[in-house]
N, C-alpha and C positions, 0 to 999 in steps of 0.2 A: 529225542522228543521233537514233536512236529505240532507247535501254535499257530491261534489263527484269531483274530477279533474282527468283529465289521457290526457297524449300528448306524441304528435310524432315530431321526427325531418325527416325534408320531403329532398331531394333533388332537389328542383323547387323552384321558383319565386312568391312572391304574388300572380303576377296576374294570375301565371298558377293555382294558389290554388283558388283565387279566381272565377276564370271562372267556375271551378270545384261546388263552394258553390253557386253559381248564378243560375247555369242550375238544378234548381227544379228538372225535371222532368229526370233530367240524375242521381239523387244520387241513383237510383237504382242499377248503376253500380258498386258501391263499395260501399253502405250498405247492405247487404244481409238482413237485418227487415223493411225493405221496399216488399209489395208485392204490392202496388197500391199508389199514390202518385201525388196531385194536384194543384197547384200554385193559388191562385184566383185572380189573379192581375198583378203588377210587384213585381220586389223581393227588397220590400222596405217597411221600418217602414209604419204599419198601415193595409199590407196585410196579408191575412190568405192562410193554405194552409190545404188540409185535404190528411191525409198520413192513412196506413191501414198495419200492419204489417201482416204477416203470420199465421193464422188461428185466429186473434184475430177482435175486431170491429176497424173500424175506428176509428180518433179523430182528430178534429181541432185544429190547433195552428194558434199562432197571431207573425209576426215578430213586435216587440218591440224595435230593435235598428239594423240599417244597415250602415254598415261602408264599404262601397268600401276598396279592399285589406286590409282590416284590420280583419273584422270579422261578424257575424251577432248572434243576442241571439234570440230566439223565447221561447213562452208562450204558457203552455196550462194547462186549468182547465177543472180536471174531478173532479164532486162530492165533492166540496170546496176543493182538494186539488191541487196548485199552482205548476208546475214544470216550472223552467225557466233552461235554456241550452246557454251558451254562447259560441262560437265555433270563437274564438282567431288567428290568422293567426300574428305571430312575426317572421321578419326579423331577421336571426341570420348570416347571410354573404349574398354576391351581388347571388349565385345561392342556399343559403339553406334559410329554414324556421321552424318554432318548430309553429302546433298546438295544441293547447289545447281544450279540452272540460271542461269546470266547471258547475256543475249541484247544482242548490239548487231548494230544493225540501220544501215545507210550507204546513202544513193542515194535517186534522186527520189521513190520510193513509200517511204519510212521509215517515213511515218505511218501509212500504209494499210496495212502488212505486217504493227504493231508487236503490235497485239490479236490479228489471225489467226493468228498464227506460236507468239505466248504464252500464248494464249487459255484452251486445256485444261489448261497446265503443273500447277497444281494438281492435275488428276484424275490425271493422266499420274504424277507424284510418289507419288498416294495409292496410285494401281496399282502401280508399283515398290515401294512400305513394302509392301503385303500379300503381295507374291511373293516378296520377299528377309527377310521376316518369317518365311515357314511353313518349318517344321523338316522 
């Protein structure tokens, strides 16, 4: 198994974070490994979405657990190996918030998935603080 956590403390409101994790088709805005990005449904346990980073293949993932202002985790298997991503929205005063990203990662390429998959998070975070920042 191959783990991985990294957070930011944001200055906004759940629900600004949340509105932010809702709109599928806006995380292009502050994730820069997004080059194409699909919702199949609503954004609730049990939908999938197929996302396609930059110069690589696409790949579907499955949301697995949706927690209005709290947070949402999504699933995705390529080639028996299991990456699940839990992306955490915690209240830390009535205008700030600390998210997190935790990543476990299960199956024969663990090792090899664990940097690719985690890699950006930091920027990916920073671009969320700046867009859930602006008034």
């Amino acid at each position: 198994m191959w783990t991985h956590e990294e957070s930011i403390a944001i200055r906004a409101t759940p629900t600004r974070v949340w509105a932010l994790f809702a709109d599928v088709p806006g995380w292009k805005h502050w994730n820069g490994g997004i080059d194409r990005i699909e919702l199949h449904g609503a954004f609730a346990a049990g939908s999938t979405f197929t996302m396609q980073p930059p110069g690589s293949d696409a790949f579907v993932s499955t949301l697995i657990d949706v927690r209005e202002h709290e947070g949402f985790t999504d699933e995705t298997v390529i080639d028996s190996t299991r990456v699940v991503v839990e992306h955490r929205i915690e209240a830390t005063s009535a205008s700030d918030v600390r998210v997190t990203y935790r990543t476990r990662i299960t199956g024969p390429s663990a090792d090899a998935f664990g940097p690719a998959v985690t890699g950006d998070f930091g920027d990916v975070l920073q671009g969320l603080k700046r867009l859930a920042e602006q008034r």
